[in-house]
C-alpha positions as a printed NumPy array, in Angstrom:
array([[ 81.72 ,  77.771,  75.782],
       [ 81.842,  74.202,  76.489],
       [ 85.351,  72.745,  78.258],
       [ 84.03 ,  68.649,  77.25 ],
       [ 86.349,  66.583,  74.856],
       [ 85.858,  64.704,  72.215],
       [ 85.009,  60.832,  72.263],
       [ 87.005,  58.598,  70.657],
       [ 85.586,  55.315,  69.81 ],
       [ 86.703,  51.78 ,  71.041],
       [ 89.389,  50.32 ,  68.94 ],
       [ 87.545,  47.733,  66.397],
       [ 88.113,  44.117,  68.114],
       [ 90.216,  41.631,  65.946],
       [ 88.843,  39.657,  63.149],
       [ 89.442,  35.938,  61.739],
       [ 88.238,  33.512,  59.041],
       [ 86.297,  31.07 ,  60.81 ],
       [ 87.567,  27.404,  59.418],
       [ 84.368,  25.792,  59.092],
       [ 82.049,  28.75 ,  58.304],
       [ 84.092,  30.503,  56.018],
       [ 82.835,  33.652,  57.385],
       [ 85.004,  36.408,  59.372],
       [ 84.256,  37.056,  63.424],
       [ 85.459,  38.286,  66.05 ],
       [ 88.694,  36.991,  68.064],
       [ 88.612,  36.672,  72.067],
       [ 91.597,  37.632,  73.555],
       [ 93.717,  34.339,  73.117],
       [ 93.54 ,  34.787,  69.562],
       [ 90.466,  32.073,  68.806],
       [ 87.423,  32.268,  67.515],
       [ 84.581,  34.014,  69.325],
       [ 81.033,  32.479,  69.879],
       [ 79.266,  32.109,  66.684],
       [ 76.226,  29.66 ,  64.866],
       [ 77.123,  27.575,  62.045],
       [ 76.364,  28.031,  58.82 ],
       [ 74.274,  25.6  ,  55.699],
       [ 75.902,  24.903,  52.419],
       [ 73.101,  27.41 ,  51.193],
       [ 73.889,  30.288,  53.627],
       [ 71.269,  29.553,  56.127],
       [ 72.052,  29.633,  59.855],
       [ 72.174,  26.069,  61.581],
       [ 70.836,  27.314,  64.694],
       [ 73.467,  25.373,  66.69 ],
       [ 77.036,  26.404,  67.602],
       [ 79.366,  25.865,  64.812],
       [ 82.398,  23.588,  65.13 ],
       [ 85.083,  25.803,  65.021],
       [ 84.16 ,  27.971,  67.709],
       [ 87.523,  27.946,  70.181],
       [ 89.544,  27.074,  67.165],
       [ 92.577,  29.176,  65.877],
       [ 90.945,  31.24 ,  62.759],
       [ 92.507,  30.793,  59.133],
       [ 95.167,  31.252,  57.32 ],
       [ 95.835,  31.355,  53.731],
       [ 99.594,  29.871,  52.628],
       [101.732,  32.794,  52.271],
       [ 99.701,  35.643,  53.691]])
């Protein structure tokens, strides 16, 4: 019989609405957005960092 225990997995890292993207990534630990490229108009990957990497992520009124 085997004595090992289970695994649990790694708590899922908070998520937020990137202001200029739209799009939702991950948080770093103060709360902003992580490290992320921008995105076109049409969906396409800039390349380049976005601008609203380091920023605080959205928030709809009232939610």
């Amino acid at each position: 019989m085997s004595t090992t225990t289970a695994r649990t997995a790694a708590p899922a890292k908070p998520r937020g609405e990137c202001q200029r993207c739209g799009l939702s990534y991950a948080l770093t630990k103060d709360g902003k957005l992580g490290r992320h490229h921008g995105i076109t108009q049409s969906g396409f990957s800039t390349g380049q960092r976005c601008p609203g990497v380091g920023l605080a992520p959205y928030v709809a009124a009232g939610a």
